[in-house]
N, C-alpha and C positions, 0 to 999 in steps of 0.2 A: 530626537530626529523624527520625520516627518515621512511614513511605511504606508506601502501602498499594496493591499494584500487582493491578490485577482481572484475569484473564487476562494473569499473566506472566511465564507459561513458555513464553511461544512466542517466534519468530523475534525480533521487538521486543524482548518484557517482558523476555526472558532477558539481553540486551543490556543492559537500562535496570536491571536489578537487581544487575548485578554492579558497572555506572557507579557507581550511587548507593551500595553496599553499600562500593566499593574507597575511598570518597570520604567516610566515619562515617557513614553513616544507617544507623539502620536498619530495615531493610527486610523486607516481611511481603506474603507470595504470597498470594490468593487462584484458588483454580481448583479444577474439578472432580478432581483428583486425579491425572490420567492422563498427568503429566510430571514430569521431573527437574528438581530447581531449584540453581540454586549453591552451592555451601556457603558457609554463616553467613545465609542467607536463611531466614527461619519460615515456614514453609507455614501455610496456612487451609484446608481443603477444605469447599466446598461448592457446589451446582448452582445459579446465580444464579435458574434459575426454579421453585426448593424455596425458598418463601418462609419455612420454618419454619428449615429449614438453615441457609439464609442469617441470620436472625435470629441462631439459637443459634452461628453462628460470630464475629457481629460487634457482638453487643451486651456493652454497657461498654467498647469498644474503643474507645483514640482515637489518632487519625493525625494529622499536620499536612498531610499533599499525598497524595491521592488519585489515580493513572491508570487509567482506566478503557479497557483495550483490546479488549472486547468487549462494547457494547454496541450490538444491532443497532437496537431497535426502540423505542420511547418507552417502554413497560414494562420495561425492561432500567434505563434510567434512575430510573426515578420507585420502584420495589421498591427500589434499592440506598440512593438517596438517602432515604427515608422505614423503614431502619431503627430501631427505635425505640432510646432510648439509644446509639447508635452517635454519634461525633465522627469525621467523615471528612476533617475538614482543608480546605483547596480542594481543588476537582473537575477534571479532566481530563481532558476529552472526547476521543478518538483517532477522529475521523472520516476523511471522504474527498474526495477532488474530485468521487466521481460525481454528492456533492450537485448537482453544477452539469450533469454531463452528459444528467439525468433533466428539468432544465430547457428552456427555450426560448431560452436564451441561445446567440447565436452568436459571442461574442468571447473571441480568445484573445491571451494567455493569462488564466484566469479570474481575477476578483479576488473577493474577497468577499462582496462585497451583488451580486453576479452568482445568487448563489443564491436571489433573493430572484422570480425569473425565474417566468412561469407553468410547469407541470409540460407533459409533451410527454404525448400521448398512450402510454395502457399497451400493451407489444405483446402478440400473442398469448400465450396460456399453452402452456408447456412449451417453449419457444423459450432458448437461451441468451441472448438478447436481456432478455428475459422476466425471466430470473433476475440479470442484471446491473441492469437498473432496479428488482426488487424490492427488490435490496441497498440500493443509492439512497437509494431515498425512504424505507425503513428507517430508512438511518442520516438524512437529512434531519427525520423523525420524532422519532428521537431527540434530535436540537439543538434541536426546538422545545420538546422536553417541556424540557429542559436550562433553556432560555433563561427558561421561563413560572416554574420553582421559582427561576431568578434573581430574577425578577419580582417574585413571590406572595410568597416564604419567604425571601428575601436571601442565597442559596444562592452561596458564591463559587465560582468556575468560570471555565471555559475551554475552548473548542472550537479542534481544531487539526486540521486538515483538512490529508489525504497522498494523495500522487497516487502510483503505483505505487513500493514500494520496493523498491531491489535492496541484496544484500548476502550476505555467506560464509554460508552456511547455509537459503538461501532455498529453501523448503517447494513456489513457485508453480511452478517448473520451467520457468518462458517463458525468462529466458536462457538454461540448458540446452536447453532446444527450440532456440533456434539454433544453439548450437553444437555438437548433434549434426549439421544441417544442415553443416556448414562442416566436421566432422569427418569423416562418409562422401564423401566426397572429389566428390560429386556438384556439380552447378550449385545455387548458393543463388539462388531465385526470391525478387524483391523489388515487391511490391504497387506499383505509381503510380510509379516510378521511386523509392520512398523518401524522398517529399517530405514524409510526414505530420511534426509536428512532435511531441518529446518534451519531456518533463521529469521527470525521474527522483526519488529523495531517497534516499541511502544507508542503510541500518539504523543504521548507528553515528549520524547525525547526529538522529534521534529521540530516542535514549538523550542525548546532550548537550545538545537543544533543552531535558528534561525535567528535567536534574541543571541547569539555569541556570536555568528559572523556579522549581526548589525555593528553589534559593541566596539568588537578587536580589531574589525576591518576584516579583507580578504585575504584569503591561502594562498600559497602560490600559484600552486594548483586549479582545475579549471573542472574535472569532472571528479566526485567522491560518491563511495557508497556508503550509505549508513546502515547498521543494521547492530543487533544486541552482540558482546561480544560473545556468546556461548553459542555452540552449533550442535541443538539437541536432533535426536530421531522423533518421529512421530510415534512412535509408544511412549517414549521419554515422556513427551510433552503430553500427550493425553494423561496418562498415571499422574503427572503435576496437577492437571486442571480437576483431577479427580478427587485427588486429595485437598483442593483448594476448595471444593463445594462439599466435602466432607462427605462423599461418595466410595462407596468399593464397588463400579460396574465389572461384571466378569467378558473381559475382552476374550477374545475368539480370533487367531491367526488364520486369514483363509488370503491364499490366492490370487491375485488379480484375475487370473483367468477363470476363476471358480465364484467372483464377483461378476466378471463382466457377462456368463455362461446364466447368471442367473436374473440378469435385468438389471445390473447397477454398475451403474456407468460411471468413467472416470472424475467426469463432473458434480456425480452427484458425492464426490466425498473428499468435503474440505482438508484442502492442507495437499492431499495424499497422490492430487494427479501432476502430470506434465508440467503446470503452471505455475509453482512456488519455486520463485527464484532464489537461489545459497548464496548470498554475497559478502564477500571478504572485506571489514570495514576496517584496515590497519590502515589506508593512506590517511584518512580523517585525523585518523590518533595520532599520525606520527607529523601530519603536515600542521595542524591546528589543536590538537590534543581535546578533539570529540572523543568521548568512550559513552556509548548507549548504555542504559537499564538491563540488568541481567534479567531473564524469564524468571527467576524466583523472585525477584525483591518487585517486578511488577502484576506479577499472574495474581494473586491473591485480589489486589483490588478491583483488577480485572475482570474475575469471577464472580463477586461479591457482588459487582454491576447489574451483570446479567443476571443475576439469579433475584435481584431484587428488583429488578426492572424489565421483567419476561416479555418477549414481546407478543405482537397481537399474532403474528404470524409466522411461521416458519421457517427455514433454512430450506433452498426449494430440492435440494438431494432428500430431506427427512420426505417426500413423497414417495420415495424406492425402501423405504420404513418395513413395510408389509414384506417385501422380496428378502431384505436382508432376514427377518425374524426367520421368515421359510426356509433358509438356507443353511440358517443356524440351528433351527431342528433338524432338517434333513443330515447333516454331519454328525450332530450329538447320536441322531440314530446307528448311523453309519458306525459310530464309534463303540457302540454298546453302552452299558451302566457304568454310571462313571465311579 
């Protein structure tokens, strides 16, 4: 079959392109230009919001399966889909759980018509807060515009909504941010005793959620979440990735308020604030029979990445490094000999 992947050369798409490409499809990159793609993959270059580009790259083209990994905003959607002459196949929506965390919904783990939630008030501008809920309702924006040309124009498609992904090659640097933590040989400080709850989804398990609805055709279903079936806490998961770099850091339970009282802010510590979305992935399993990578069977290689591939820079919370250490003496004092 003939896959037409919209932003995918990055983390994901690169993944999903070599799946589908190693498996006879063949497969055809779209992107602004500015990465390397696999070999036997056809590049397209063009800037999704050059609507002339974008035309002259993809008119008379025709695809059978479409993924769309960068579309932020309902214009992002409705410009690709209303190419003229273009056959794009089914559509593939690569969304996210914040759709849910920009809501009013307070149960977890999220399920899907959970997005269907009033929106929460906007936080102030320039706020990381700010720019996390702009993404949101973006992509939230975009599934609607998605859903309405389902609607209007009989537009086949699919929205498939991912809560943070980890995987060998990951761009975001929050697991590195711990494990530089756990590596300078200091006390790793953990928010609320590390009770918040995760749920993760492997990179690799996107690329084969994506090469099985090519395969088997579509769900009945229109929006799914994917995510690992295990719903660990953030000590859980740190202790695992500790154990996986063959580490014993002595973690340290303090406070949010004894965090944020001493300069480190919600932002600066992966996993642990407001924006890690818990999403419930039974519909996938029981509509299409997806079941993601457990956190054990993928964390090891995971690990083994990072630690062999350090990167040049850091995780940008690891600059609040200095405040957590101070704080971590200051309590030990507090405490007396241990």
């Amino acid at each position: 079959m003939k896959v037409l992947l919209v932003g995918g050369g990055g983390f994901m798409g690169a993944r999903t392109a070599r799946l589908m490409r190693d498996a006879g499809h063949d497969v055809t990159v779209l992107t602004r230009g500015s990465r390397s793609l696999p070999e036997g993959v056809e590049a397209l270059t063009a800037d999704r919001h050059d609507l002339a580009a974008l035309g002259a790259a993809l008119e008379r083209r025709r695809f059978d399966f479409t993924v769309d990994f960068v579309a932020y905003e309902a214009q992002d959607v409705e410009s690709l889909l209303r190419v003229p002459y273009a056959a794009l196949g089914r559509y593939v929506l690569i969304s996210t759980g914040q759709v849910y965390l920009v809501t009013l919904t307070d149960r977890l783990p999220c399920r899907e018509e959970d997005s269907d939630s009033p929106l929460r008030p906007e936080p102030s501008a320039g706020t990381d807060d700010h720019g996390q809920w702009t993404y949101g309702v973006g992509k939230r924006r975009a599934e609607r515009a998605l859903l309405a040309l389902r609607a209007s124009h009989g537009v086949r498609s699919l929205i498939l909504r991912l809560p943070i992904v980890q995987g060998e090659g990951d761009p975001s640097l929050r697991l590195w941010g711990w494990l530089e933590r756990m590596l300078d040989g200091g006390p790793v400080l953990v928010p609320d005793g590390g009770t918040q709850p995760l749920r993760f989804l492997y990179a690799g398990d996107v690329a084969r959620a994506l090469l099985q609805l090519l395969v088997q055709g579509p769900p009945r279903g229109v929006v799914y979440n994917l995510a690992q079936p295990d719903l660990v806490t953030l000590r859980d998961f740190l202790e695992r990735v500790a154990r996986c770099a063959g580490l014993s850091p002595r973690f340290v339970d303090v406070p949010w308020e004894g965090l944020e009282a001493a300069g480190v802010g919600r932002w600066e510590v992966p996993y642990a604030g407001p924006w890690s979305s818990v999403l419930e992935p039974a519909r996938a399993l029981g509509d299409w029979g997806f079941e993601a990578t457990r956190a054990d069977d993928y964390l090891p290689a995971v690990v083994r990445w990072h630690l062999e591939n350090r990167p040049a820079r850091s995780h940008r919370g690891y600059a609040a490094r200095p405040r957590e250490l101070a704080l971590a003496e200051r309590l030990q004092a507090a405490r007396g000999p241990a």
